[in-house]
mmCIF file as gemmi writes it, N, C-alpha and C atoms, coordinates in Angstrom:
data_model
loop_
_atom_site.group_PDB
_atom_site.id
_atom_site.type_symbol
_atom_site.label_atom_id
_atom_site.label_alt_id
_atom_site.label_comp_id
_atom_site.label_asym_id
_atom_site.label_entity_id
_atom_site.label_seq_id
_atom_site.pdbx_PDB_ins_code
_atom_site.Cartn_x
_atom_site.Cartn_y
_atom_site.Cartn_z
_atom_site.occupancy
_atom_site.B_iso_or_equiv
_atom_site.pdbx_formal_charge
_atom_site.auth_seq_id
_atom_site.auth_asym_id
_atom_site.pdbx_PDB_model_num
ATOM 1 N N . UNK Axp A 1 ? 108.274 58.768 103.353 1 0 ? 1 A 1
ATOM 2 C CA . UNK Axp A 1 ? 107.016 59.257 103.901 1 0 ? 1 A 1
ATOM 3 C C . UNK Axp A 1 ? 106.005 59.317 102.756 1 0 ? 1 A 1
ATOM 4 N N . UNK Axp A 2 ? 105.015 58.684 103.182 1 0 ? 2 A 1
ATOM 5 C CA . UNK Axp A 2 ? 103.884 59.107 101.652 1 0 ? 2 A 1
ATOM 6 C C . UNK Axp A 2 ? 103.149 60.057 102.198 1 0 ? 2 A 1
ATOM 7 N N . UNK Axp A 3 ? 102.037 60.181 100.976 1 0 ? 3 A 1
ATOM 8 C CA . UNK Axp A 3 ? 101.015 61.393 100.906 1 0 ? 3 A 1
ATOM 9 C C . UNK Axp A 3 ? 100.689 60.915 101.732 1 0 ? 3 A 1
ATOM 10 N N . UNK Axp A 4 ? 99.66 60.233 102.63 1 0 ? 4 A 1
ATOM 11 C CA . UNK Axp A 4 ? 98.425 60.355 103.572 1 0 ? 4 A 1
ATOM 12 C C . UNK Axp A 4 ? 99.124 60.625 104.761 1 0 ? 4 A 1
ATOM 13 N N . UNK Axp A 5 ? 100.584 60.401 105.274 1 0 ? 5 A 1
ATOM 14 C CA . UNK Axp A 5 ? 101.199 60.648 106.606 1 0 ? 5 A 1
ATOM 15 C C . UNK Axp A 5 ? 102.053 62.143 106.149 1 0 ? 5 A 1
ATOM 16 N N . UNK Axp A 6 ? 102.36 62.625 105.063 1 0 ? 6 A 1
ATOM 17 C CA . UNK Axp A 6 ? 102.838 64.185 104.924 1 0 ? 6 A 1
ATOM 18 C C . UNK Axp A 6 ? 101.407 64.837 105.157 1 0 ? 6 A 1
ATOM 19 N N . UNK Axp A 7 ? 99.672 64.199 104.768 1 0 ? 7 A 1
ATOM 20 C CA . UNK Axp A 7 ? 98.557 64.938 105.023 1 0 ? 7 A 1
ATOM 21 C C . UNK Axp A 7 ? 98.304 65.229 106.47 1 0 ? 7 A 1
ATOM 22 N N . UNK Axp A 8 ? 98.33 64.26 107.359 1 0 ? 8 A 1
ATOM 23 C CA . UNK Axp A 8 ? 98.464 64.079 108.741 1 0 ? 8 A 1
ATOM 24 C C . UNK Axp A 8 ? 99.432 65.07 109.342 1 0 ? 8 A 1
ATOM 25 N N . UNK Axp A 9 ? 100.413 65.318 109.101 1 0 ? 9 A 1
ATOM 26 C CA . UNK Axp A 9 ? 101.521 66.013 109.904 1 0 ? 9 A 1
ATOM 27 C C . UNK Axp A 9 ? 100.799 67.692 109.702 1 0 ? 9 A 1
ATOM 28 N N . UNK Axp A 10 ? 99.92 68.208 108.424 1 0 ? 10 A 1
ATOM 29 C CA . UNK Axp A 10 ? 99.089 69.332 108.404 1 0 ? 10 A 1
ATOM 30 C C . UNK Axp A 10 ? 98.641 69.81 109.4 1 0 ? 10 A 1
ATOM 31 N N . UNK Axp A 11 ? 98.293 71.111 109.995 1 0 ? 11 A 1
ATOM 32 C CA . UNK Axp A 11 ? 97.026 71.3 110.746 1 0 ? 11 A 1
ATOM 33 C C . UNK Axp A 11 ? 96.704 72.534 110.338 1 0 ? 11 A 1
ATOM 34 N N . UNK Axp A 12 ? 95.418 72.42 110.193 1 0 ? 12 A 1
ATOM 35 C CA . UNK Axp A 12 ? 94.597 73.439 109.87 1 0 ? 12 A 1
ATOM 36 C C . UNK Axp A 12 ? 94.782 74.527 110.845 1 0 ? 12 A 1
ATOM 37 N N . UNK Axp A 13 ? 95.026 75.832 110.861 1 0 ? 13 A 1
ATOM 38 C CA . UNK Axp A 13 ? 94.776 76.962 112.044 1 0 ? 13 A 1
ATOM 39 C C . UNK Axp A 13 ? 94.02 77.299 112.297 1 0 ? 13 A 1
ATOM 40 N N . UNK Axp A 14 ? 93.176 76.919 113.685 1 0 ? 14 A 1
ATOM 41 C CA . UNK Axp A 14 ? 91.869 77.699 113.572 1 0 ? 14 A 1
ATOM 42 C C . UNK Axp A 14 ? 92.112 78.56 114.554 1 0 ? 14 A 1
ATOM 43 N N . UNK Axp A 15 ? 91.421 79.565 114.707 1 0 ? 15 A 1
ATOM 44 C CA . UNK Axp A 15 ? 91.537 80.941 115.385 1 0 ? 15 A 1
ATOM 45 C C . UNK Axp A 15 ? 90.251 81.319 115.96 1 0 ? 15 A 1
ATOM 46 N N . UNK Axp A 16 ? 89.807 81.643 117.15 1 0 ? 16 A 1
ATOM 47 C CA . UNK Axp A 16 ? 88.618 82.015 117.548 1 0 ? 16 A 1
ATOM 48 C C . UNK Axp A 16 ? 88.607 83.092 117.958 1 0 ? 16 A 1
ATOM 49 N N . UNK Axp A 17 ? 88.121 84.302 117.886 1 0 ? 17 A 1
ATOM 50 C CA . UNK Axp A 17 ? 88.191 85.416 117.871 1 0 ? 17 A 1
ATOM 51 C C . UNK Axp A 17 ? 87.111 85.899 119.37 1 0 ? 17 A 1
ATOM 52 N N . UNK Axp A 18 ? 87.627 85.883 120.514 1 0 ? 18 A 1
ATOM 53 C CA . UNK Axp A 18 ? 86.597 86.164 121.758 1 0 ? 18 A 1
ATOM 54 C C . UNK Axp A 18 ? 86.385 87.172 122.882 1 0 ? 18 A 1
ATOM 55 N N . UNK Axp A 19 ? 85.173 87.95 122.896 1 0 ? 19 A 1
ATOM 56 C CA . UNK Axp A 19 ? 85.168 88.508 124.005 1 0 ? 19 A 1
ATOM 57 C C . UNK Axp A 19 ? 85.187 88.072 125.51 1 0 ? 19 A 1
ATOM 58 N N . UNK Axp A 20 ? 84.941 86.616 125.732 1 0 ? 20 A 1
ATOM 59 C CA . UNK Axp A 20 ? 84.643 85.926 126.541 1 0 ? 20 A 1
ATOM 60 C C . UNK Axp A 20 ? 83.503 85.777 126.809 1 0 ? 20 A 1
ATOM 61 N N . UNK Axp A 21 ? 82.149 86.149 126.472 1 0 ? 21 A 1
ATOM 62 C CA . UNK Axp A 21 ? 81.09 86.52 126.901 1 0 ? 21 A 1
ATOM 63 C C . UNK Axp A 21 ? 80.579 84.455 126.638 1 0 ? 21 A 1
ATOM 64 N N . UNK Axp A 22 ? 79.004 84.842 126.757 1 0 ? 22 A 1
ATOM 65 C CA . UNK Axp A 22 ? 78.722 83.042 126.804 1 0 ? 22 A 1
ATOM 66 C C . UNK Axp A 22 ? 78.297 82.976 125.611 1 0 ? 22 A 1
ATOM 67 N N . UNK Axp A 23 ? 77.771 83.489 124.444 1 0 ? 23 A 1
ATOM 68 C CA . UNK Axp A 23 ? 77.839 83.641 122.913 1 0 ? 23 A 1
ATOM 69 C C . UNK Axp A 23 ? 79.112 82.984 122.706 1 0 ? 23 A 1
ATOM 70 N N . UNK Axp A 24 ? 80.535 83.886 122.928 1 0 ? 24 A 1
ATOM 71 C CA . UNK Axp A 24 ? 81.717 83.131 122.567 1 0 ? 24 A 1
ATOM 72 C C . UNK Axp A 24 ? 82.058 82.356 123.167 1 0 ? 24 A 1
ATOM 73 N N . UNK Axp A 25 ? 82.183 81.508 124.658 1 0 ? 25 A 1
ATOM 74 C CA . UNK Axp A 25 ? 82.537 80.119 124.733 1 0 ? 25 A 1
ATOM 75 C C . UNK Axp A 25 ? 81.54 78.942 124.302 1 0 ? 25 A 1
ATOM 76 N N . UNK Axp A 26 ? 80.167 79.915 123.879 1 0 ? 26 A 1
ATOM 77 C CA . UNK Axp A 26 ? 79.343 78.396 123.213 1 0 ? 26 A 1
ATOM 78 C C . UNK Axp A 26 ? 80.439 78.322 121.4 1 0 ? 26 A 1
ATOM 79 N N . UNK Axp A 27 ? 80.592 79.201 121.043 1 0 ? 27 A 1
ATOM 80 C CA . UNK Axp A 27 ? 81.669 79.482 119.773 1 0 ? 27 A 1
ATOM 81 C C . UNK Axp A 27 ? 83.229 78.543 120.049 1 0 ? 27 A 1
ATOM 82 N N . UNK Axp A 28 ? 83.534 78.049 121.229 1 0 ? 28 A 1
ATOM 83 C CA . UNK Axp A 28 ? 84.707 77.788 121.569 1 0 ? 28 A 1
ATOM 84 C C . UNK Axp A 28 ? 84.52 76.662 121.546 1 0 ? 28 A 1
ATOM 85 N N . UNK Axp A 29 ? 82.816 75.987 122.353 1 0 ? 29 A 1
ATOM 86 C CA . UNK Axp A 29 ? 82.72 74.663 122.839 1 0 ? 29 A 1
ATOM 87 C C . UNK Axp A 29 ? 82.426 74.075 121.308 1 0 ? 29 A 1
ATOM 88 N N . UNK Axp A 30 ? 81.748 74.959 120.511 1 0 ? 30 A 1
ATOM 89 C CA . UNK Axp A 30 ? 81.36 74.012 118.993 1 0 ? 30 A 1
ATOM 90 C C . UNK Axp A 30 ? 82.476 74.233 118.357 1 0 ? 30 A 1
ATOM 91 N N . UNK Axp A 31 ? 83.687 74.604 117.993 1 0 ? 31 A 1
ATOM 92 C CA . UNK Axp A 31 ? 85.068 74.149 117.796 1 0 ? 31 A 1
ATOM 93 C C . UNK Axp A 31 ? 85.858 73.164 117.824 1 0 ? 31 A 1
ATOM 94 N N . UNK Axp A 32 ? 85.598 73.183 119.073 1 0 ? 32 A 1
ATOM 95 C CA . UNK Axp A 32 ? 86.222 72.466 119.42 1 0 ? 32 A 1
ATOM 96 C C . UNK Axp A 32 ? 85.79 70.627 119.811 1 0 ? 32 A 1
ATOM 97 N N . UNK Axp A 33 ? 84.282 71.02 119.767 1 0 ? 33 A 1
ATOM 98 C CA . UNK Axp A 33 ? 83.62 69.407 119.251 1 0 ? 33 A 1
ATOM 99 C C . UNK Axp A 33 ? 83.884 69.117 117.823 1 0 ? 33 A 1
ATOM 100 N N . UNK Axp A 34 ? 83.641 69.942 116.998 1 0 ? 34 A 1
ATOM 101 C CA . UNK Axp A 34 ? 83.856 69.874 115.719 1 0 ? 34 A 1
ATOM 102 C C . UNK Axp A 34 ? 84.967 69.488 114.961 1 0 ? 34 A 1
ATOM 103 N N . UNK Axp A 35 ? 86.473 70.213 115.789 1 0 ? 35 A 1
ATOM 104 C CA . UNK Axp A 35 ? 87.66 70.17 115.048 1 0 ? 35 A 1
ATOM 105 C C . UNK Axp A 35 ? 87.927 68.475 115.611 1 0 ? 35 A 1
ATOM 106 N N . UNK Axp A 36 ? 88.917 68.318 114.378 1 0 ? 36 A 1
ATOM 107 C CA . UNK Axp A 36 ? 89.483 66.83 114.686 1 0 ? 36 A 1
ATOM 108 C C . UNK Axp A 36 ? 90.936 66.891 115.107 1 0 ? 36 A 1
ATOM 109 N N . UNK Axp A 37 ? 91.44 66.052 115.176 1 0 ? 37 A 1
ATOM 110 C CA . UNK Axp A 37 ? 93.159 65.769 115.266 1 0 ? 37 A 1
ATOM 111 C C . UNK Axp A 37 ? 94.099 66.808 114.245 1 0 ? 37 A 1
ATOM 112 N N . UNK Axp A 38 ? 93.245 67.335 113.492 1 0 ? 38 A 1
ATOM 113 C CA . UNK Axp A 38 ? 94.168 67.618 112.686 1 0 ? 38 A 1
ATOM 114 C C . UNK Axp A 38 ? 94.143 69.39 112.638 1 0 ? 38 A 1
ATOM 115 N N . UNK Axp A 39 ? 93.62 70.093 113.584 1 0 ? 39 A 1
ATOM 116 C CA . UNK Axp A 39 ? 92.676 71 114.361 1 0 ? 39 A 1
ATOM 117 C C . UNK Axp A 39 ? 94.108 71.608 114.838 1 0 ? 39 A 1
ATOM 118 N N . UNK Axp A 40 ? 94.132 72.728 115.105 1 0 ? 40 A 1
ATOM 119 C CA . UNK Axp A 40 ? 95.334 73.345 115.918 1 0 ? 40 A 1
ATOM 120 C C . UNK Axp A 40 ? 94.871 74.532 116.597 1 0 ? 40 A 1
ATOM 121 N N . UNK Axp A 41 ? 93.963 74.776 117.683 1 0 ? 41 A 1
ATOM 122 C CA . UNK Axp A 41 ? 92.936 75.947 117.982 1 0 ? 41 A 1
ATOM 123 C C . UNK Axp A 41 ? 93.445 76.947 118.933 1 0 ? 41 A 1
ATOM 124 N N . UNK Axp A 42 ? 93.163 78.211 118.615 1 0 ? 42 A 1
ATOM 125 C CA . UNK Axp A 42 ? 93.624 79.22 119.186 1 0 ? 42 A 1
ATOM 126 C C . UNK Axp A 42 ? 92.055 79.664 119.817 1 0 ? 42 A 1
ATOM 127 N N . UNK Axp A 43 ? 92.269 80.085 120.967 1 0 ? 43 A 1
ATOM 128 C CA . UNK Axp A 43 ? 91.105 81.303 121.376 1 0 ? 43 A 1
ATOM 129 C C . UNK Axp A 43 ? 91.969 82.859 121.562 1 0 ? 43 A 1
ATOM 130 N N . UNK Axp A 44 ? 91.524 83.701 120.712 1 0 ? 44 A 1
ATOM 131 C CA . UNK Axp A 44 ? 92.47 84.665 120.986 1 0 ? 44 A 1
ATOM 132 C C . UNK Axp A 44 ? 91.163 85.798 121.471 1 0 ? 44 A 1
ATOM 133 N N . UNK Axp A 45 ? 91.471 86.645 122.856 1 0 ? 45 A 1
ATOM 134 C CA . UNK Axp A 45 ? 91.028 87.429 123.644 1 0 ? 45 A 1
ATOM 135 C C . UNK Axp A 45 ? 90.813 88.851 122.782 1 0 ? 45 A 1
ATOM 136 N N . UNK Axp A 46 ? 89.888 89.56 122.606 1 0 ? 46 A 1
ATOM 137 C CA . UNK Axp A 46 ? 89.832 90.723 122.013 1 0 ? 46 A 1
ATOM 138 C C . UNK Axp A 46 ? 90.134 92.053 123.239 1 0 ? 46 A 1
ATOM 139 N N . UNK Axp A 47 ? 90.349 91.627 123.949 1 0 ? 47 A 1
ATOM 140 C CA . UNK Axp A 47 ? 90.447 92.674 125.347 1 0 ? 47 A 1
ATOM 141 C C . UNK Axp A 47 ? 92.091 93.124 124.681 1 0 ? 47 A 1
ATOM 142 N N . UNK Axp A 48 ? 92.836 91.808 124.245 1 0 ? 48 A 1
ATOM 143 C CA . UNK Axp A 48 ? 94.167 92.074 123.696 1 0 ? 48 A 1
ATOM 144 C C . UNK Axp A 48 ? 94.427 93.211 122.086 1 0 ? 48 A 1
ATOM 145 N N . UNK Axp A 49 ? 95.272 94.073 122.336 1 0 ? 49 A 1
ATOM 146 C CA . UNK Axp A 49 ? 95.351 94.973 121.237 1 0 ? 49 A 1
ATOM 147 C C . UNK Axp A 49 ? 95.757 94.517 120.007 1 0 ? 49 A 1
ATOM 148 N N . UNK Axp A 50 ? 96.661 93.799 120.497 1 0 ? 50 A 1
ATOM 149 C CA . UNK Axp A 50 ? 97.491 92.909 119.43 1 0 ? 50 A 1
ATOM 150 C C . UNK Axp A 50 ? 96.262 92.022 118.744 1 0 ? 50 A 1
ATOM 151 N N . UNK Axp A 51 ? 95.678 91.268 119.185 1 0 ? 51 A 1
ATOM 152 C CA . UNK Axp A 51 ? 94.315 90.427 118.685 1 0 ? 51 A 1
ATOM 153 C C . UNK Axp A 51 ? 93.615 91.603 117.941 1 0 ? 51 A 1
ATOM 154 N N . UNK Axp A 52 ? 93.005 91.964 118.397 1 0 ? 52 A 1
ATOM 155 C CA . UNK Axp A 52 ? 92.037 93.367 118.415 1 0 ? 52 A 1
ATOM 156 C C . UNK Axp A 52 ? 92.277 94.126 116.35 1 0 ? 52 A 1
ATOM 157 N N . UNK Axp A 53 ? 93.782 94.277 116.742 1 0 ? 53 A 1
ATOM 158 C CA . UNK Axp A 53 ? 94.371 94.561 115.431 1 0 ? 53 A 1
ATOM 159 C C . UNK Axp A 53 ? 94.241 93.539 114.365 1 0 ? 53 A 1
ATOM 160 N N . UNK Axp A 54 ? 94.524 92.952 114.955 1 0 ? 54 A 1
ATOM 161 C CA . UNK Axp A 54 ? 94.811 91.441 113.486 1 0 ? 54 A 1
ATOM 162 C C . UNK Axp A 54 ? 93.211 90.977 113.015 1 0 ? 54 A 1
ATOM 163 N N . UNK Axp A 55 ? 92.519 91.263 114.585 1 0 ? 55 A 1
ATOM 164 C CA . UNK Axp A 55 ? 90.96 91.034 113.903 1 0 ? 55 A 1
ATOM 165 C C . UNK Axp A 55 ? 90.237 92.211 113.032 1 0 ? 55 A 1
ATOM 166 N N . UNK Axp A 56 ? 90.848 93.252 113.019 1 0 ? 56 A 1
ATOM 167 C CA . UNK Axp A 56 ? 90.507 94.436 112.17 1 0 ? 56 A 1
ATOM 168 C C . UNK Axp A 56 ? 91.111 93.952 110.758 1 0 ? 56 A 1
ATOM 169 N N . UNK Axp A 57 ? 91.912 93.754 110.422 1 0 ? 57 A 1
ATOM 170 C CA . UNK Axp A 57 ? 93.117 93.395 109.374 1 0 ? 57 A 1
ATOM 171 C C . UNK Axp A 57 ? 91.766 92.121 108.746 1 0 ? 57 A 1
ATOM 172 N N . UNK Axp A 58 ? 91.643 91.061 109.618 1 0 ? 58 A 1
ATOM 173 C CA . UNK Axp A 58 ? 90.839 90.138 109.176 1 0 ? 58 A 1
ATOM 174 C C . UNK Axp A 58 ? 89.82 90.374 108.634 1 0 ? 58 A 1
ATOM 175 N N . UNK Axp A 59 ? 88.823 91.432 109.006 1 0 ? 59 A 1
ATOM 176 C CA . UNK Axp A 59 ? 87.419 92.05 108.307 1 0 ? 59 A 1
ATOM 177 C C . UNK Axp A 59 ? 86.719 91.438 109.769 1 0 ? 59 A 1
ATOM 178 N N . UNK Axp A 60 ? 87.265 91.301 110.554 1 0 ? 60 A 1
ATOM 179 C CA . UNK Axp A 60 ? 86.059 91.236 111.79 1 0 ? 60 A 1
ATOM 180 C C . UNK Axp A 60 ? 85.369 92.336 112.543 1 0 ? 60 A 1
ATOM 181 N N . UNK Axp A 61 ? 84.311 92.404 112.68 1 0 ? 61 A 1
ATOM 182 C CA . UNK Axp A 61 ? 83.091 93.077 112.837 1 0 ? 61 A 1
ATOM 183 C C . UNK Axp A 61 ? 82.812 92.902 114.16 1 0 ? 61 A 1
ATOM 184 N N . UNK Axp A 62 ? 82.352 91.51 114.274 1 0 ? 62 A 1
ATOM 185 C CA . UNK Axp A 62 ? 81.835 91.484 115.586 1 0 ? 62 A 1
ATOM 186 C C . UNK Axp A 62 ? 82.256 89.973 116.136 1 0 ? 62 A 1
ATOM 187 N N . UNK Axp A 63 ? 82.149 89.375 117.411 1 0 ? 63 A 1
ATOM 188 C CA . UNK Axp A 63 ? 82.598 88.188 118.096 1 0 ? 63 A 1
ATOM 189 C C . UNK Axp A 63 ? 81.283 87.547 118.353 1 0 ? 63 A 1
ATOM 190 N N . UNK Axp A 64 ? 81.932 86.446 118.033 1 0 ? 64 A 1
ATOM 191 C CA . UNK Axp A 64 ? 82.414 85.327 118.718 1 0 ? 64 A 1
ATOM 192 C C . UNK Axp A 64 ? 82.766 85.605 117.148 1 0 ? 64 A 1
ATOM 193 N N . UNK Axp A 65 ? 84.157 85.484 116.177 1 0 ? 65 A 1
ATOM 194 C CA . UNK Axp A 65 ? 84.328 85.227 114.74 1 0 ? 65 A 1
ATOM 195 C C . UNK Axp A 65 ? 85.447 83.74 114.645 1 0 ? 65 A 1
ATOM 196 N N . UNK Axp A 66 ? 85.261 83.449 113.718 1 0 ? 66 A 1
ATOM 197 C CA . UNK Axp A 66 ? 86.338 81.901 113.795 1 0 ? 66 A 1
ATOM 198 C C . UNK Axp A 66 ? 87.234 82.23 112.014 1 0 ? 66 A 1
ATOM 199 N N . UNK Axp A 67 ? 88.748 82.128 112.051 1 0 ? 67 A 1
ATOM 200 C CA . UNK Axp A 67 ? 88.922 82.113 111.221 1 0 ? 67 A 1
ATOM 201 C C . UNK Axp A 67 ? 90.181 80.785 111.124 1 0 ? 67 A 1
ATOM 202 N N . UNK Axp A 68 ? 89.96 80.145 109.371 1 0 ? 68 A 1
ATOM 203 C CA . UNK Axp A 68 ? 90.056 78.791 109.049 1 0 ? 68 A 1
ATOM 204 C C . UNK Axp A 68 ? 91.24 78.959 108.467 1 0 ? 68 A 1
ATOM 205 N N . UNK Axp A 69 ? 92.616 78.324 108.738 1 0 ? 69 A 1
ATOM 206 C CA . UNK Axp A 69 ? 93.635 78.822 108.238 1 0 ? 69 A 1
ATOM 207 C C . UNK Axp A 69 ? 94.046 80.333 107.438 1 0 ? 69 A 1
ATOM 208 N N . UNK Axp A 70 ? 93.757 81.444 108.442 1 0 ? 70 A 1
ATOM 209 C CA . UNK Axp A 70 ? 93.51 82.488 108.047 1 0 ? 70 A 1
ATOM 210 C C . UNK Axp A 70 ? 92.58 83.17 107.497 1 0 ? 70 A 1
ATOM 211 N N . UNK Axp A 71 ? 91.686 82.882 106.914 1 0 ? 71 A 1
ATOM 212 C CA . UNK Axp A 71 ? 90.458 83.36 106.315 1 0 ? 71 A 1
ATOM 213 C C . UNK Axp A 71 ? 89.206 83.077 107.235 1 0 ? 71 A 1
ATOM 214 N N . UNK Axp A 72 ? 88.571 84.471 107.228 1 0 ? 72 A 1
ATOM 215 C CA . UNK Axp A 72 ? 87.698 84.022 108.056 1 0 ? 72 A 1
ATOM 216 C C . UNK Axp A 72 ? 86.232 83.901 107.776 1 0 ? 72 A 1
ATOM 217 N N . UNK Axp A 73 ? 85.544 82.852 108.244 1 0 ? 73 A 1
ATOM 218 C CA . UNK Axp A 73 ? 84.851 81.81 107.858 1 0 ? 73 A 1
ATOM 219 C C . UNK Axp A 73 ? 83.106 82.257 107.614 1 0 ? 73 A 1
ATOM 220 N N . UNK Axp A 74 ? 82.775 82.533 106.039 1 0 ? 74 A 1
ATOM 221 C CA . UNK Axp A 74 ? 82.071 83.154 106.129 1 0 ? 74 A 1
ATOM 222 C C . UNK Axp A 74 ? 80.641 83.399 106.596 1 0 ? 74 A 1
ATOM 223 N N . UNK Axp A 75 ? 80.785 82.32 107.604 1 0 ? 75 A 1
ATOM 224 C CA . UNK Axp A 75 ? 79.119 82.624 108.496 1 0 ? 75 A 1
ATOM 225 C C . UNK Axp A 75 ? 79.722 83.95 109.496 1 0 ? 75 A 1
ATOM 226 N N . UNK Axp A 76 ? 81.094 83.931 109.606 1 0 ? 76 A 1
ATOM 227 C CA . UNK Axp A 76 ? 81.282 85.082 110.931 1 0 ? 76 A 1
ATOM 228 C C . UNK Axp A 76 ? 81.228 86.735 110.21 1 0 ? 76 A 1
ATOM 229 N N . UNK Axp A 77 ? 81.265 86.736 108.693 1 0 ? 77 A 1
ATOM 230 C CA . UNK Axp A 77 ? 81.641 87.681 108.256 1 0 ? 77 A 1
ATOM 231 C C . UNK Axp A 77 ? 79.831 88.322 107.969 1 0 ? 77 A 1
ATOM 232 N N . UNK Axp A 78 ? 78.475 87.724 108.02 1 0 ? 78 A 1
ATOM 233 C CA . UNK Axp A 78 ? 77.651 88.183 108.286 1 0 ? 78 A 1
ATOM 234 C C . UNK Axp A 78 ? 76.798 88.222 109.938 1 0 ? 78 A 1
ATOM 235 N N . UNK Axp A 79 ? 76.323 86.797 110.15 1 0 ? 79 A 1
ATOM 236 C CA . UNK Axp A 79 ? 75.49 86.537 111.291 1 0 ? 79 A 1
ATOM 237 C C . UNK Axp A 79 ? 75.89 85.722 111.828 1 0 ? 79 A 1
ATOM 238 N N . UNK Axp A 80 ? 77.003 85.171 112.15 1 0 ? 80 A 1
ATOM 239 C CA . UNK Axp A 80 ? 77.566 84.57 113.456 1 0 ? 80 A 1
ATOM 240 C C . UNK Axp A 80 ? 78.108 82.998 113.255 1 0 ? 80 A 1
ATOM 241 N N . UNK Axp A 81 ? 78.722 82.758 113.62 1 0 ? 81 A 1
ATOM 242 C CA . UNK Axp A 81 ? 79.228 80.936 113.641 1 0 ? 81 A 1
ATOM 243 C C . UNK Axp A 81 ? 78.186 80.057 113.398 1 0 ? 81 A 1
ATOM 244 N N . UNK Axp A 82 ? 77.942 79.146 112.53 1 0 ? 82 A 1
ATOM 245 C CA . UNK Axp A 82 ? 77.689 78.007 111.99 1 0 ? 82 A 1
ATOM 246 C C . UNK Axp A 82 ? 77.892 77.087 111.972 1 0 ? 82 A 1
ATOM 247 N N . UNK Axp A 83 ? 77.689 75.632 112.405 1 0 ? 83 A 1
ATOM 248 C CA . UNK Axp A 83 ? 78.083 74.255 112.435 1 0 ? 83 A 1
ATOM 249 C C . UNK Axp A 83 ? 78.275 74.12 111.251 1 0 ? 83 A 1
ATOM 250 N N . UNK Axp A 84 ? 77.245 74.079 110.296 1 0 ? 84 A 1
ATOM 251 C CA . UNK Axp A 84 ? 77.113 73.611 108.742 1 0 ? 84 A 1
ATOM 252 C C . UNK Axp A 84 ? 78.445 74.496 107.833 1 0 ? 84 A 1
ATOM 253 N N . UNK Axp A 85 ? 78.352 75.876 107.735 1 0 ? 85 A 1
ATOM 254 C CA . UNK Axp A 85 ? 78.935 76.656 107.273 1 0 ? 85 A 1
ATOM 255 C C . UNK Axp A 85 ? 80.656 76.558 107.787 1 0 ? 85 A 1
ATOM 256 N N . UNK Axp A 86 ? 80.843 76.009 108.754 1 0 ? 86 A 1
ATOM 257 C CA . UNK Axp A 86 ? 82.064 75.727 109.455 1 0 ? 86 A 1
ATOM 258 C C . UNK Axp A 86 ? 82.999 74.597 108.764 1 0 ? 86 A 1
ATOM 259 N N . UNK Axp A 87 ? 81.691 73.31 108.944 1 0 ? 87 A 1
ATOM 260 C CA . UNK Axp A 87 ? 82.505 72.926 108.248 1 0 ? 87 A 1
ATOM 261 C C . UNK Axp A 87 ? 82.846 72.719 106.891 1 0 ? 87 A 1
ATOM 262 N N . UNK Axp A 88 ? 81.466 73.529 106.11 1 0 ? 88 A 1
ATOM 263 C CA . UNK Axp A 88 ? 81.963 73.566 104.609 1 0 ? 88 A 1
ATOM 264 C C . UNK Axp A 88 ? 83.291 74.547 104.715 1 0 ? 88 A 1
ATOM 265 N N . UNK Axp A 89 ? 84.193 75.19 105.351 1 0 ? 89 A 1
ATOM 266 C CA . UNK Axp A 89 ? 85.025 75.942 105.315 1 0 ? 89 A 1
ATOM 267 C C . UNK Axp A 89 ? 86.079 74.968 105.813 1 0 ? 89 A 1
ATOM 268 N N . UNK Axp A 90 ? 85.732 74.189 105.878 1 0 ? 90 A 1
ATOM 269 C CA . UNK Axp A 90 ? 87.542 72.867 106.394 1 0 ? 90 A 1
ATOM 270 C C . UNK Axp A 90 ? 87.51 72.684 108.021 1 0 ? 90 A 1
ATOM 271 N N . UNK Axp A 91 ? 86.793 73.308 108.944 1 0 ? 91 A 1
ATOM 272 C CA . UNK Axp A 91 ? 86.896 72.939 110.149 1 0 ? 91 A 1
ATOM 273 C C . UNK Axp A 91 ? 86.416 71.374 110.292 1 0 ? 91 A 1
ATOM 274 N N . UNK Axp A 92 ? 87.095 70.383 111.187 1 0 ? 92 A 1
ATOM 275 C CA . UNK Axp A 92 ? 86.958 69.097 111.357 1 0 ? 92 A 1
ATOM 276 C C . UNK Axp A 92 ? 87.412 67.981 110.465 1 0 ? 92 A 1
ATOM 277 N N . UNK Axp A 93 ? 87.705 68.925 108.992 1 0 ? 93 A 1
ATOM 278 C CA . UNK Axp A 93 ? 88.12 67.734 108.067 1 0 ? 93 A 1
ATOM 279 C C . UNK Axp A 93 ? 90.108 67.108 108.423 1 0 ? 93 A 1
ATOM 280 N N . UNK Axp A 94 ? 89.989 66.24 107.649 1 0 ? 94 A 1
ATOM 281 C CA . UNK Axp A 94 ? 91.618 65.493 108.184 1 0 ? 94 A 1
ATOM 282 C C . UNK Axp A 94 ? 92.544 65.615 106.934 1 0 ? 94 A 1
């Protein structure tokens, strides 16, 4: 197996952090245009405790938040999801 097919078998975790409201599925729909093949996307519900917790743990504040193989992505950690800022954080790359 070489490097570029052990790079491929990767996927980035992305995590979307949502109340459901239409703020967060426009947060879901630019994700998910954005992410590529190599993308592995969660929408996780904040209504859930279990979520709820892990997004406290994360430093989340407020929703629609997206976090990029665990870290979360710092347009969400001030004023909200970013195309640009997204993907300087690895969302969409391969």
């Amino acid at each position: 197996m070489n490097e570029r097919s052990i790079m491929m078998e990767i996927k980035r975790k992305i995590e979307v952090f949502s109340a459901g409201c239409p703020v967060c599925e426009e947060t879901v729909q630019l994700v998910n245009r954005v992410a590529g093949p190599s993308c592995e996307i969660s929408v996780l519900p904040m209504s859930d405790p279990i979520v709820s917790t892990r997004a406290k743990a994360l430093g989340i504040r407020s929703v629609p938040a997206v976090v990029i193989d665990g870290k979360l992505a710092d347009c969400c950690s001030r004023r909200g999801p970013e195309e640009a800022t997204l993907r300087a954080a690895g969302l969409g790359e391969t």
